[in-house]
C-alpha positions as CSV (number, residue, x, y, z in Angstrom):
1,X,-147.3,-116.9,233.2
2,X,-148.6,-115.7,229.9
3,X,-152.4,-115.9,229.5
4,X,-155.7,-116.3,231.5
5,X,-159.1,-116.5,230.7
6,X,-160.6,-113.1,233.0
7,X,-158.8,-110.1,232.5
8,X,-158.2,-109.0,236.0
9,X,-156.6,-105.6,235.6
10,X,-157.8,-103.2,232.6
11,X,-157.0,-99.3,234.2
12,X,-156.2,-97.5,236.9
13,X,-159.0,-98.8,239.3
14,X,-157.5,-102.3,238.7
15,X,-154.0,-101.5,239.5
16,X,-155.2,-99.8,242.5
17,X,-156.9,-102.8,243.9
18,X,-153.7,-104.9,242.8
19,X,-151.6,-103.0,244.7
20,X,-153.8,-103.3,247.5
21,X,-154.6,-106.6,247.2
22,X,-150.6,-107.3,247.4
23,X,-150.2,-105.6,250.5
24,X,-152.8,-107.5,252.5
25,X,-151.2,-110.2,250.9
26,X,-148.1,-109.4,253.1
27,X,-145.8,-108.4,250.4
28,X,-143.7,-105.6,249.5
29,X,-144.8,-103.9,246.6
30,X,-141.9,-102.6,244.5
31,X,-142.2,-100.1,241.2
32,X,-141.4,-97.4,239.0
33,X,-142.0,-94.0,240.7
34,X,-140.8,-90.3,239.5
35,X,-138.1,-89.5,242.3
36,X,-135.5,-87.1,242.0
37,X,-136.1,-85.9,238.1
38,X,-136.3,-89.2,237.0
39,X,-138.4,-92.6,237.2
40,X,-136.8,-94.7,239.9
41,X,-137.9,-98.4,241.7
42,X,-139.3,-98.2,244.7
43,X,-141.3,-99.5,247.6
44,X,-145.2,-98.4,246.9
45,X,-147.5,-98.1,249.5
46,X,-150.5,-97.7,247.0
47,X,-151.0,-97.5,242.9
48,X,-151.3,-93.8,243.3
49,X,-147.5,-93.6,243.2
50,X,-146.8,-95.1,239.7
51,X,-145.7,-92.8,237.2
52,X,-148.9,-91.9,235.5
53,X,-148.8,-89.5,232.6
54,X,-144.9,-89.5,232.5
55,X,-142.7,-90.7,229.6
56,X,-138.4,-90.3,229.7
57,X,-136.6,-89.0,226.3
58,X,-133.3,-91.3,226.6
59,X,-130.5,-90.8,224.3
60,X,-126.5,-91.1,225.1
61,X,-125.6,-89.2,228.0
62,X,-129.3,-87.6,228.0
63,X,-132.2,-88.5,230.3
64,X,-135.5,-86.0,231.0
65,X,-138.7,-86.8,232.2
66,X,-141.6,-86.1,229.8
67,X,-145.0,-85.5,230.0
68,X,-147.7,-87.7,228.7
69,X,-151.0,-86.8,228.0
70,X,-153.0,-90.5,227.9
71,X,-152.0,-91.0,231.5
72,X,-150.1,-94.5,231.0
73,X,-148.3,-96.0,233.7
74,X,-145.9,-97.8,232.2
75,X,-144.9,-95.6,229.1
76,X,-141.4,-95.5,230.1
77,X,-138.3,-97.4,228.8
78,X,-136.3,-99.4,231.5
79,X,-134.8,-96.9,234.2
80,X,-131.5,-96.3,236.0
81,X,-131.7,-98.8,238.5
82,X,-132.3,-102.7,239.1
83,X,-134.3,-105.0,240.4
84,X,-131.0,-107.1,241.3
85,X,-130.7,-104.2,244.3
86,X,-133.7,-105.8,245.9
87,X,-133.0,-109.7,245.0
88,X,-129.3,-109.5,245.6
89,X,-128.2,-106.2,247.9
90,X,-125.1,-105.1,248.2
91,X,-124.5,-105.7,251.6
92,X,-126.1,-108.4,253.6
93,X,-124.8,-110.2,257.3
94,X,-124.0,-113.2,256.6
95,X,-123.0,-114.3,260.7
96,X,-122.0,-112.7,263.6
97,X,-119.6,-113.5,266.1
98,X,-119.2,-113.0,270.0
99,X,-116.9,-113.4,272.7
100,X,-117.6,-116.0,275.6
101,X,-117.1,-115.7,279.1
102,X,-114.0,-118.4,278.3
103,X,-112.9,-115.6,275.5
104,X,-113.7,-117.8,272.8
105,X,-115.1,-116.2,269.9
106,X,-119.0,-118.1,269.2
107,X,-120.1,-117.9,265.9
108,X,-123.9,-117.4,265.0
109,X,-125.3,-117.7,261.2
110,X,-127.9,-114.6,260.5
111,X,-130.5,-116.4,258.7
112,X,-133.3,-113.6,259.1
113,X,-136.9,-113.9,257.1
114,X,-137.0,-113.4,253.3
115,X,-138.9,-110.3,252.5
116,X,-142.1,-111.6,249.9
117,X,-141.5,-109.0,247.1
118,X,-143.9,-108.0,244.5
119,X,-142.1,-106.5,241.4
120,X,-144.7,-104.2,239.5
121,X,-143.6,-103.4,235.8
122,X,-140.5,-105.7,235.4
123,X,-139.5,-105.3,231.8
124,X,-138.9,-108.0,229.6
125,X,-135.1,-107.3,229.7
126,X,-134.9,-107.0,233.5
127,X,-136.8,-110.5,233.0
128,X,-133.6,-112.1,230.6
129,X,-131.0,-110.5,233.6
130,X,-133.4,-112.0,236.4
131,X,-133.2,-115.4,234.9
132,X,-129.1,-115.1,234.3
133,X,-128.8,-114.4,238.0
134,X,-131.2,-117.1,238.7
135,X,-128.6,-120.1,236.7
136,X,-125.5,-118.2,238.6
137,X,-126.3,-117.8,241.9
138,X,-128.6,-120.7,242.5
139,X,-127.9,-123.5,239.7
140,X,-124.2,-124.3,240.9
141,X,-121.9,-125.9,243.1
142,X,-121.7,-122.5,245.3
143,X,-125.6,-121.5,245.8
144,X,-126.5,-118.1,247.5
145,X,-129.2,-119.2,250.1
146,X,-130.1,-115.7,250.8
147,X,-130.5,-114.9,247.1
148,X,-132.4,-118.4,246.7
149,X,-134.8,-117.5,249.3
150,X,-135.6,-113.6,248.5
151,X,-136.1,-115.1,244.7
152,X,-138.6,-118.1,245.3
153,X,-140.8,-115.2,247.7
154,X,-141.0,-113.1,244.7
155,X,-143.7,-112.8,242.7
156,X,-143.0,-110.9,239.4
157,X,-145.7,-109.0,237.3
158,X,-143.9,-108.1,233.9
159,X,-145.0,-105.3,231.9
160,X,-144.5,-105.0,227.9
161,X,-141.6,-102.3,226.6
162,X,-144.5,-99.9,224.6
163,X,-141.7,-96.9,224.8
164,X,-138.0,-98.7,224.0
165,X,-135.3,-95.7,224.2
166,X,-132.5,-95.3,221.9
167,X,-130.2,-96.9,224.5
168,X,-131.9,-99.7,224.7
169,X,-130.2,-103.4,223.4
170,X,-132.8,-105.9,224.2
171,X,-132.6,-107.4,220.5
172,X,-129.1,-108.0,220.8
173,X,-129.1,-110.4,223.9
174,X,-132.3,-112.2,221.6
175,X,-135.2,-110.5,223.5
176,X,-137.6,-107.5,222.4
177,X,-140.2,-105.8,223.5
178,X,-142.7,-108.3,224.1
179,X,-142.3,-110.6,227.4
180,X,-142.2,-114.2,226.8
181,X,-141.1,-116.0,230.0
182,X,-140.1,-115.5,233.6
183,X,-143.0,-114.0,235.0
184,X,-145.8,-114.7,237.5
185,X,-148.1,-111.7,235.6
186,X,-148.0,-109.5,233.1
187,X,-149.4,-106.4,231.7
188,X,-149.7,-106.0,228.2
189,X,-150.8,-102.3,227.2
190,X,-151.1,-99.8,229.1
191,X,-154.5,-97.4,229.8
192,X,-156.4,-100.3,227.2
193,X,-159.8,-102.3,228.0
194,X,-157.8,-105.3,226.7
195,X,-155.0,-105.3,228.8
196,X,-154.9,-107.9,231.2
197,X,-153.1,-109.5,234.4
198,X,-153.1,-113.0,235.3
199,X,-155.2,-113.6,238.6
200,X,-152.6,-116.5,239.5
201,X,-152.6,-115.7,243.4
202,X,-156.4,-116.6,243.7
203,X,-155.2,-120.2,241.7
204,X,-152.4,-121.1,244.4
205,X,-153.5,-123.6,247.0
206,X,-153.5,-120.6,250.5
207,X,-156.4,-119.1,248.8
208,X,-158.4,-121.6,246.6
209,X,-158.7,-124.7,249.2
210,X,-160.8,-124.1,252.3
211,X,-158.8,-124.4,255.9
212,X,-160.0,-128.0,256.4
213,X,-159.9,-129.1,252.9
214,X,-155.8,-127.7,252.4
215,X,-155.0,-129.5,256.0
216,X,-156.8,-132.1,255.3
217,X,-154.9,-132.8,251.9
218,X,-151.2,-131.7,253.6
219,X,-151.6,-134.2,255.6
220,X,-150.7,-136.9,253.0
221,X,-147.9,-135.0,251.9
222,X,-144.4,-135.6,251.2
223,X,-141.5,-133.1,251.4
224,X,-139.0,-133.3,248.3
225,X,-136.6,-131.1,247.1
226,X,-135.5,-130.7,243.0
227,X,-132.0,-128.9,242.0
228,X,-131.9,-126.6,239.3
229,X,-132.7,-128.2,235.8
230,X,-134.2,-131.5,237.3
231,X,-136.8,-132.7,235.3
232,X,-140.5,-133.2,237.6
233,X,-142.1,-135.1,234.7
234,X,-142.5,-135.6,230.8
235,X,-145.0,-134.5,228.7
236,X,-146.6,-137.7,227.6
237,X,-145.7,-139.6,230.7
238,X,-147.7,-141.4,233.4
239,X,-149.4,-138.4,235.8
240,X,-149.2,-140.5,239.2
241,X,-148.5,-137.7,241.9
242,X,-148.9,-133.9,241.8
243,X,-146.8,-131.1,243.9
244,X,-147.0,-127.8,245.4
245,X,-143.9,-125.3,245.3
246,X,-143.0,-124.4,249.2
247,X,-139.7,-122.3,247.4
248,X,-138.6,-122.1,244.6
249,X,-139.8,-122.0,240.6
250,X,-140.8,-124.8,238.1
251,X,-141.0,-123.7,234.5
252,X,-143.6,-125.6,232.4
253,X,-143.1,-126.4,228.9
254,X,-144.6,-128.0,225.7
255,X,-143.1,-129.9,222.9
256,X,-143.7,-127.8,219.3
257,X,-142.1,-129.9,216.7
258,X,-139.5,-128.6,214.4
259,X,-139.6,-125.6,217.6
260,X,-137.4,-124.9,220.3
261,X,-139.4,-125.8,223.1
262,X,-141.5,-122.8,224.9
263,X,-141.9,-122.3,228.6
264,X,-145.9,-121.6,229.0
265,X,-145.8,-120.5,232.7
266,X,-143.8,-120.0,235.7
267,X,-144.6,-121.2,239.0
268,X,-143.5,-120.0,242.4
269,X,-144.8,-120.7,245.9
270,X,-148.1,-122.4,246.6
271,X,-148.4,-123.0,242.7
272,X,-149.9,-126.3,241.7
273,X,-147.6,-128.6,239.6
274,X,-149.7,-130.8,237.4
275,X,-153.4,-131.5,236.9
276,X,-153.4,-134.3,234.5
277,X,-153.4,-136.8,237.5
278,X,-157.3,-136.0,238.6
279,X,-158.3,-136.6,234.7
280,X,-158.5,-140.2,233.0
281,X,-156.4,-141.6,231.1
282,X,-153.9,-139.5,233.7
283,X,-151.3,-138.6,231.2
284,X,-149.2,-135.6,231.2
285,X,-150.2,-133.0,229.0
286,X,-147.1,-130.5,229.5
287,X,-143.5,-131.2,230.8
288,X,-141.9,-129.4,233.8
289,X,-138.8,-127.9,234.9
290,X,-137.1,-127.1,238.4
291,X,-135.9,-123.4,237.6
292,X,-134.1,-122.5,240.6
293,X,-133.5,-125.1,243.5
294,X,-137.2,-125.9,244.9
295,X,-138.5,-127.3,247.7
296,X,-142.1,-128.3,247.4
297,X,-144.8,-130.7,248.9
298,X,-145.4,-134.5,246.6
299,X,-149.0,-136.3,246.9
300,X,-149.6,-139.6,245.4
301,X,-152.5,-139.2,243.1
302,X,-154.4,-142.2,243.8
303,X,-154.4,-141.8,247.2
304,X,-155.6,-138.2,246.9
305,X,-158.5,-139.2,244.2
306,X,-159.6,-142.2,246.4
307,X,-160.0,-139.0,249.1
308,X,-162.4,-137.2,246.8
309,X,-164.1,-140.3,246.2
310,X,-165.1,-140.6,250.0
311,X,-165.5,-137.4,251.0
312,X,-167.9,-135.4,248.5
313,X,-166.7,-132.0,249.8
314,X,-163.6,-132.5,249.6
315,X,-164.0,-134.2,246.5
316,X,-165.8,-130.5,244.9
317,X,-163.4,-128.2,246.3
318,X,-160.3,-130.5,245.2
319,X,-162.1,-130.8,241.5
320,X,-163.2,-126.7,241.3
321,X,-159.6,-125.5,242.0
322,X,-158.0,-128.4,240.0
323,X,-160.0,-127.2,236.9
324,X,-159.6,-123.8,237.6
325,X,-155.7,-124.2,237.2
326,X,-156.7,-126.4,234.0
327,X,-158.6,-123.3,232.4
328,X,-156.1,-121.3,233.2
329,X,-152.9,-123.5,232.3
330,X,-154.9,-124.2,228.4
331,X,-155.4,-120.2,228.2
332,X,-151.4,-119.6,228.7
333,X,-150.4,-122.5,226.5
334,X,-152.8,-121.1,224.1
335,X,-151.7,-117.5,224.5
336,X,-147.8,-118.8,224.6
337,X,-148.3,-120.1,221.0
338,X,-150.1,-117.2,219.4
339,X,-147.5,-114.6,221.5
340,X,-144.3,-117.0,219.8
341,X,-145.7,-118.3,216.4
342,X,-149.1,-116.3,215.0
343,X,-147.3,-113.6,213.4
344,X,-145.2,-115.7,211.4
345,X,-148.1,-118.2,210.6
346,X,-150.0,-114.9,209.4
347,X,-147.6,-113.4,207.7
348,X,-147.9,-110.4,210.0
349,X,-144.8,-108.6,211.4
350,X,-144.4,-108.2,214.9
């Protein structure tokens, strides 16, 4: 996701209520941390444990910790570890086996919970190596479920490199500094009023449809599933059903012409897919994209609009969050195209 309309985060008080807010949320919050002499990733238990007021001096075969004195969080290049620890560990049980009374051996597949992660500060590199792991391990013949599954629960909050170190190669595998896809939120600069994250959890259906209303409204849904690189719909096309990601992430994106086409958001679980359908002439106004393999919920539009029409509560709540997601969705296309194309419109280096 690349753009909203409210800032939601602008200092320290804001990350602290993120942070919190995540952890109610039932996830596990994982960041950057000083550990050890160095910044490491690790599981937070509030925003008090981000690295505030310390930078790293990186060079070959040289890493200190330095401090800073504008208190930034995130004024660090990218550290020694990965986010893949956490998305794809080392070791994980895969079955286990015991002996019957007959002595046969009985096999049993461990399938235990995904754990809902929250990455906090995921550079835009980290981003690029996320998505690789994404097309290997769940975009082939030989999917990882377990890898599938701790992916789709995670919800990625990206922060901009401010501080590259002389190791770093980001140009050379066609990024930079700047994030530009991949992500659920980002922060842009660090200890500045205008830096902002998107408020995206408050969009997804849990939290903006009443209890009855989201019951209600499941119970003319469909179950379908979409493999990686599957095409949901067209931009241009006929908007006749809408879905909500159960796992999984859909990649929206918009036709620039003479362009490579640009992903505007990301969307994970509980994410609307589509709008256009609850607005005449019910045309698609962005295309969309299965990222990873995705399992989500389909509702036929005119069934669901002919709902609205006969029960006027239903009908408002439906229609607030709806165009809440279209504010939001015309804010990150908007803020996609000035990120990718202003400077060079303007002359302006980036």
């Amino acid at each position: 996701m690349t753009g909203t309309e409210t800032p939601a985060v602008r200092d320290r008080d804001g990350l602290d209520a993120l942070v919190a807010a995540l952890l109610a949320d039932g996830r596990t919050v994982v960041g950057p941390t000083v550990r050890d002499g160095a910044i490491v990733l690790a599981e937070l238990a509030s925003a008090a444990e981000l690295p505030y007021g310390w930078g790293v001096e990186l060079d070959a075969g040289r890493y200190r910790l330095v401090r800073r004195e504008d208190g930034a969080a995130f004024a660090h290049s990218a550290g020694p570890q990965s986010w893949k620890s956490y998305l794809h560990p080392a070791r994980e049980r895969l079955w286990s086996a015991d002996r019957t009374p007959e002595g046969d051996l009985s096999f049993t597949a461990d399938e235990p919970e995904a754990p809902s992660y929250a990455f906090l500060g995921v550079r835009p590199c980290d981003l690029r190596a996320i998505a690789i792991q994404d097309r290997v391990l769940t975009g082939g013949r030989h999917e990882d479920t377990g890898y599938g599954k701790r992916r789709s629960r995670a919800f990625l909050i990206a922060a901009e490199c401010t501080e590259p170190g002389a190791t770093c190669f980001c140009v050379s595998t066609g990024g930079g500094p700047a994030v530009d896809a991949g992500y659920d939120a980002r922060r842009t600069r660090d200890g500045e009023g205008d830096g902002a994250m998107t408020p995206s959890i408050t969009l997804r259906m849990p939290q903006a449809l009443p209890p009855e209303h989201r019951e209600r409204l499941l119970r003319v849904a469909r179950e379908v599933d979409f493999r990686p690189g599957a095409r949901l719909f067209e931009e241009g096309g006929h908007a006749d059903r809408f879905w909500i990601v159960r796992e999984g992430t859909v990649a929206l994106d918009l036709h620039v012409p003479g362009r490579p086409t640009p992903v505007i958001e990301t969307l994970g679980e509980g994410d609307l897919v589509g709008w256009s359908w609850l607005f005449d002439p019910y045309v698609w106004q962005l295309g969309a994209r299965a990222q990873t393999p995705v399992r989500a919920y389909v509702f036929d539009a005119v069934a669901v609009r002919l709902m609205c029409d006969d029960d006027a509560a239903f009908g408002r709540a439906v229609g607030r969050w709806v165009g809440q997601v279209l504010s939001h969705r015309l804010n990150a296309a908007r803020a996609r195209l000035v990120d990718l194309y202003g400077a060079s419109t303007s002359g302006g280096v980036r």
